[in-house]
C-alpha positions as CSV (number, residue, x, y, z in Angstrom):
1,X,14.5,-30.4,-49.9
2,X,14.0,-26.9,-49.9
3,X,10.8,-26.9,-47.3
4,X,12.3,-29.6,-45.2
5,X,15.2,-27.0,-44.8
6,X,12.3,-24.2,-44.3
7,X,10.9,-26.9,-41.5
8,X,14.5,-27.6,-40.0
9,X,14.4,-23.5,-39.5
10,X,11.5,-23.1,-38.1
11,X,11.6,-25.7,-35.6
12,X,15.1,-24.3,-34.7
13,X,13.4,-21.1,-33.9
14,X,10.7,-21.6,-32.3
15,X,13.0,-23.7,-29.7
16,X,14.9,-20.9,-29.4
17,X,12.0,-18.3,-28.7
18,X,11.0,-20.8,-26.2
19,X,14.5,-21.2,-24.7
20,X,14.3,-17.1,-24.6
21,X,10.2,-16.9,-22.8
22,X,11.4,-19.4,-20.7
23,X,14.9,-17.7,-19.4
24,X,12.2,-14.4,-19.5
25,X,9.4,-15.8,-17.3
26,X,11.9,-17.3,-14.6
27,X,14.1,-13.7,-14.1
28,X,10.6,-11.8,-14.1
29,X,9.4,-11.4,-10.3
30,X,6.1,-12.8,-9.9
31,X,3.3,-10.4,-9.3
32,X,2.1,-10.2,-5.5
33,X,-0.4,-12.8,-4.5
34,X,-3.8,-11.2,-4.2
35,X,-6.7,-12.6,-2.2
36,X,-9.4,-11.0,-0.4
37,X,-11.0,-10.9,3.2
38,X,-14.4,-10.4,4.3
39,X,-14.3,-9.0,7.4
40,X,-17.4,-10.9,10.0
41,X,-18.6,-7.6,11.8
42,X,-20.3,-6.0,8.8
43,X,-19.5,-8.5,6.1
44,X,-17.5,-6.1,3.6
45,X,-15.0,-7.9,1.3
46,X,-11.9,-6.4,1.3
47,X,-8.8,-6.9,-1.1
48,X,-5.5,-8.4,0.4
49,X,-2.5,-8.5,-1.0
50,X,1.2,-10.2,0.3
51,X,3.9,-8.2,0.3
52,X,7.6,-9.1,0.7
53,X,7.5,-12.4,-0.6
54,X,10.6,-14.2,-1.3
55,X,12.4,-13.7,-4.8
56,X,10.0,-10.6,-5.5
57,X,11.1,-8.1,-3.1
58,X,14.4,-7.5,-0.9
59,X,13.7,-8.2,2.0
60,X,12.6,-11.9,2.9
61,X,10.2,-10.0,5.0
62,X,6.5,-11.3,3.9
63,X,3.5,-9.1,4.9
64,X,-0.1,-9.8,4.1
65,X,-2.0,-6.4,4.1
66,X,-5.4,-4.8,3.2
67,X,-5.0,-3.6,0.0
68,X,-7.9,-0.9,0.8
69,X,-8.1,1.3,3.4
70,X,-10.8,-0.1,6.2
71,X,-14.4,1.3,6.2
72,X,-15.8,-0.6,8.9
73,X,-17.3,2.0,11.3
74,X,-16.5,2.7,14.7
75,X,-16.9,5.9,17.2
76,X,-14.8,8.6,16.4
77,X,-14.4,7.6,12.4
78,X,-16.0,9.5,9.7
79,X,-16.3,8.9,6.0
80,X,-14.7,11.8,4.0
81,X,-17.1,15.1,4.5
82,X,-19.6,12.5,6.0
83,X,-20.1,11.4,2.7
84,X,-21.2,7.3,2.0
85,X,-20.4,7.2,-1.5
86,X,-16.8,8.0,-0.4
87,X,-16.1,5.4,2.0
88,X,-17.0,3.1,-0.5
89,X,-14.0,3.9,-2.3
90,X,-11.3,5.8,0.0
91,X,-12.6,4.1,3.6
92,X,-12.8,5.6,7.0
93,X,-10.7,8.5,8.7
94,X,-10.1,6.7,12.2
95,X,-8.6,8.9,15.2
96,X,-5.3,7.1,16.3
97,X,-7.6,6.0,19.5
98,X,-10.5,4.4,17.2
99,X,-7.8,3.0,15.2
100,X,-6.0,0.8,17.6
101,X,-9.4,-1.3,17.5
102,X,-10.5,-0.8,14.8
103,X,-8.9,-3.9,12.7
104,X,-10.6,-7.0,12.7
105,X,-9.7,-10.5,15.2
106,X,-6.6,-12.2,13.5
107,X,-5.1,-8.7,12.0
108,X,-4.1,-5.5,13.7
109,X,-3.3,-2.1,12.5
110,X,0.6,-1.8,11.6
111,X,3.6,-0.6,13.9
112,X,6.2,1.6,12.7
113,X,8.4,-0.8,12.5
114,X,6.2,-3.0,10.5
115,X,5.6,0.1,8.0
116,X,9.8,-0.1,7.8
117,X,9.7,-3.1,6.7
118,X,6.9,-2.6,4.0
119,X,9.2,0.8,3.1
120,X,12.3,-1.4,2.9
121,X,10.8,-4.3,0.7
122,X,9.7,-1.9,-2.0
123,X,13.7,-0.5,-2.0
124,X,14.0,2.1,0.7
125,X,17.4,1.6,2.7
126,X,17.1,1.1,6.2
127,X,18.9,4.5,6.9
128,X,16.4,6.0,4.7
129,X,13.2,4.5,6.7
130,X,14.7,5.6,10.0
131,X,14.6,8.9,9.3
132,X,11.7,11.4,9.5
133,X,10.1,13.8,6.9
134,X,9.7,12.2,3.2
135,X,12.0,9.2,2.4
136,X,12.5,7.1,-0.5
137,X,12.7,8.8,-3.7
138,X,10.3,6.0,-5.5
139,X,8.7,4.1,-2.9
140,X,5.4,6.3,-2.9
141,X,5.2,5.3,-6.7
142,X,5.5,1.5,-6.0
143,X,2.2,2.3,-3.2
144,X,0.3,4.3,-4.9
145,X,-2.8,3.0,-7.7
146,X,-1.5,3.9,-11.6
147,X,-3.0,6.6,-13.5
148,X,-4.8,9.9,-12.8
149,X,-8.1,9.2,-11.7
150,X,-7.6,9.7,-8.1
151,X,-4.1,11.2,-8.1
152,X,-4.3,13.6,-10.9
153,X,-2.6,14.6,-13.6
154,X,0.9,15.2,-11.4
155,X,0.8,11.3,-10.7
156,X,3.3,10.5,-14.0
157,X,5.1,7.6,-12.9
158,X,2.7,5.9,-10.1
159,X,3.0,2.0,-10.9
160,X,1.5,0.3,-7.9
161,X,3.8,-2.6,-8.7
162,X,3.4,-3.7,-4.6
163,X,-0.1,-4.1,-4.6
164,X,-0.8,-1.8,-2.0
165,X,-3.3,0.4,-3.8
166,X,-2.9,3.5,-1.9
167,X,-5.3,6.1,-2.6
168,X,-5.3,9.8,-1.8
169,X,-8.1,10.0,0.8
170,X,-7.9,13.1,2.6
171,X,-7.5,13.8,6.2
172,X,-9.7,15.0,9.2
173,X,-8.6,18.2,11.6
174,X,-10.9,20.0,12.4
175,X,-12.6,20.1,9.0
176,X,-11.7,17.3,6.3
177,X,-8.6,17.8,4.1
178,X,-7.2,16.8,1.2
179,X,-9.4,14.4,-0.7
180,X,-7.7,13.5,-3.9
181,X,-4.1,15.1,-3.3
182,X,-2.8,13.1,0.1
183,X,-3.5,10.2,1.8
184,X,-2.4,9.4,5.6
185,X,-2.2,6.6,7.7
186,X,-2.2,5.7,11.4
187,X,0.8,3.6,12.8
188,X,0.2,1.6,16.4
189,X,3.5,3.4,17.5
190,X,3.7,6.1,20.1
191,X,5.9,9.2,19.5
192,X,5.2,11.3,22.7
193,X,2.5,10.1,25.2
194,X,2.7,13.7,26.8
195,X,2.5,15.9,23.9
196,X,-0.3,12.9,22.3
197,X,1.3,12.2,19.1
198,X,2.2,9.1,17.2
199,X,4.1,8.3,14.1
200,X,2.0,8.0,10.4
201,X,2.8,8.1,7.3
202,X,1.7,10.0,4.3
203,X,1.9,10.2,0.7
204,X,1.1,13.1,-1.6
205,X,0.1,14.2,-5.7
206,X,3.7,15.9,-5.8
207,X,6.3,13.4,-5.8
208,X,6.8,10.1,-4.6
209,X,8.1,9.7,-1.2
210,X,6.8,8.5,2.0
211,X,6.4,10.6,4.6
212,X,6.9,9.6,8.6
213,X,5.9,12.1,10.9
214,X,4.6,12.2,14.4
215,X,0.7,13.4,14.7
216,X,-2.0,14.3,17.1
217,X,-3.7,11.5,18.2
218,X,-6.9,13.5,17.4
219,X,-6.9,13.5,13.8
220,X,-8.6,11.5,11.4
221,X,-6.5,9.1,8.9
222,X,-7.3,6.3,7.2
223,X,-6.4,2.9,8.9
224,X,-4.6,-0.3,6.6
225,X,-4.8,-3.4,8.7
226,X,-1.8,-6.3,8.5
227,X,-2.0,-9.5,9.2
228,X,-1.0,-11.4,12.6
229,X,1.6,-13.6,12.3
């Protein structure tokens, strides 16, 4: 009597544990659907990643995006201190010219608008991504690859819980800038034709924000394609 009991128990609670995994695994957002693309021109293989997807994000707003920065080369685009090794992990730096073709057919590099609405999935109000300067006291942690091997030891609290991988991979002016403490990127959006700057955004090591600024067209950043729809 006194193991049947023991049985009766432990049936009882394992049905309950799997009552509680169950209730567990359906209020737990499901992780970003990865895939990759291999892009025709040179054949490199690139990691994708949707973003926005229904039940995991706020917005309703899905978004499939490179989940590396492109390295495919093109004129005016330089790997980091005209260095191989580092395009194969940070990409090209693209002048905003180069980087409106860069992307490859059937994806295009992203708007501002379009960078809103990745800013606004991962949590950022709509007042905040209007506005210029850093924004979104978190949203550069949910970007950004975990850990301090490209960030540094300032990083505390990175999570790449998008998908989005960012990594810090400098900048070009007139000498290259940056490598390992900020990363940039080129948005299709115009600020000022006459003064020949257009909006970007930017991450750095200290603190997690996203930057939107207008920049000269002339610099080099790295480029992330998205998806057409």
């Amino acid at each position: 009597m006194k193991r049947l009991k023991n049985l009766i128990f432990l049936s009882v609670s394992l049905l309950f544990l799997f009552a509680a995994c169950k209730k567990e695994e359906q209020n737990t957002p499901a992780p970003p659907a990865e895939d990759t693309f291999t892009d025709p021109r040179d054949g490199q293989t690139y990691q994708i990643v949707t973003i926005g997807k229904e039940g995991t994000y706020k917005s309703g707003d899905q978004q499939v995006w490179f989940a590396e920065n492109l390295n495919y080369e093109t004129a005016a685009s330089w790997w980091y201190e005209n260095n191989a090794d580092t395009g194969d992990i940070y990409g090209r730096l693209y002048t905003w010219d180069a980087a409106m073709q860069a992307c490859p057919a059937g994806w295009h590099l992203p708007s501002d608008e379009e960078w809103k609405t990745l800013e606004m999935n991962l949590g950022m109000s709509k007042a905040e991504a209007d506005d210029d300067g850093p924004r979104g006291t978190d949203t550069g942690a949910k970007l950004k690859v975990s850990g301090s091997d490209y960030w540094g030891e300032y990083n505390a609290g990175a999570t790449n819980s998008s998908g989005f991988s960012a990594l810090p991979a400098g900048n070009r002016d007139n000498d290259f800038f940056g490598l390992r403490a900020s990363a940039y990127w080129w948005t299709s959006t115009v600020y000022d034709d006459f003064l020949e700057l257009s909006w970007s955004r930017s991450l750095s090591f200290v603190g997690h924000e996203v930057e939107r600024n207008p920049e000269h067209i002339s610099f080099g950043f790295s480029v992330r394609c998205i998806k057409d729809e």
